[in-house]
N, C-alpha and C positions, 0 to 999 in steps of 0.2 A: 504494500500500500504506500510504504513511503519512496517508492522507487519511482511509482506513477504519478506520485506528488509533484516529486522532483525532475521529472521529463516534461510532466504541463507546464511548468514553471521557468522551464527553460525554453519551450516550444512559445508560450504567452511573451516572455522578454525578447524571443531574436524577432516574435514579430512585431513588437510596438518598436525595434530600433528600426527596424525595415520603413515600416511609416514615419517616423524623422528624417530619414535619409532622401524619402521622396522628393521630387521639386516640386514646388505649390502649397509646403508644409506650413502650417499659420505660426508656428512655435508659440502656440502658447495664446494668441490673439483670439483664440475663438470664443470668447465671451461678447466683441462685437463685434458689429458689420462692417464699420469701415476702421478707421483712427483718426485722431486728433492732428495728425497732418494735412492733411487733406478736405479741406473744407467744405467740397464736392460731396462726399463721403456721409449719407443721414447716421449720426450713431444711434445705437440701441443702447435700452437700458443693460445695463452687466446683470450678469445673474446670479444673486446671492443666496447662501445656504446657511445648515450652523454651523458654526466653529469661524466662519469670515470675520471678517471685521469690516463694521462700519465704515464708509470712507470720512476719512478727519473734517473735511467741510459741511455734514451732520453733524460730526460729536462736539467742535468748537462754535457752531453758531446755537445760541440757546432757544433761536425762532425755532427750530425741527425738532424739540422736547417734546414731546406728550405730555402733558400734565391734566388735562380731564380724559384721561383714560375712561373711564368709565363711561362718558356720552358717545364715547367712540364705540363701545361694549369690547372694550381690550379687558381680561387680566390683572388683577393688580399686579406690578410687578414685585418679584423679590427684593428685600435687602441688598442694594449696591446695583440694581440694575433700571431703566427707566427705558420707556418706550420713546423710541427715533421714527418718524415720520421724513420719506424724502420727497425729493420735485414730482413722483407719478404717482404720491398715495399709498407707499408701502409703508406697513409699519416694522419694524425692527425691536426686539426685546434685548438691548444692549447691557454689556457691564461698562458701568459709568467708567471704571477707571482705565479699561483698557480698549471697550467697540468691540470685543467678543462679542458674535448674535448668538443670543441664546433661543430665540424662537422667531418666527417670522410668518407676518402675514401680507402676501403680495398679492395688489390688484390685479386682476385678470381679465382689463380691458385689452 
């Protein structure tokens, strides 16, 4: 069993270096559609999970706090964490001191 383990796991890694190697590889960009170079380019919102972290232009401006959570029907949050609201209406269960999400609710327009 651990021989079969150990053969997927090396058949799964030559093939993800196989896909890096490709030309037309995003490295890593595929969270949007275009980039911040190019103007031309609409970007999409990034797609966030937990364990991400807030991006810092939420956690330093104190307008994207949540603080009537409740009208909203959020959660209270825990100790040390406070809900973040960004530009498309998602909300973000963050810890205050560091933008770890700890839950998240994204609009799904």
């Amino acid at each position: 069993m651990n021989r079969i383990f150990k053969i997927a796991l090396a058949v799964s890694l030559l093939g993800s270096t196989a896909a890096i190697a490709q030309p037309g590889y995003s490295g890593g960009q595929d969270r949007y559609e275009g980039y911040r170079g190019n103007p031309g380019v609409r970007m999409t919102t990034p797609r966030y999970s937990r364990g991400d972290r807030v991006p810092d232009q939420y956690r330093r401006n104190r307008q994207y706090v949540v603080s009537d959570w409740q009208q909203r029907h959020l959660r209270r949050p825990p100790r040390g964490y406070h809900w973040v609201r960004d530009d498309n209406n998602n909300y973000f269960l963050a810890a205050v001191a560091t933008g770890v999400i700890l839950d998240l609710l994204l609009n799904s327009r």
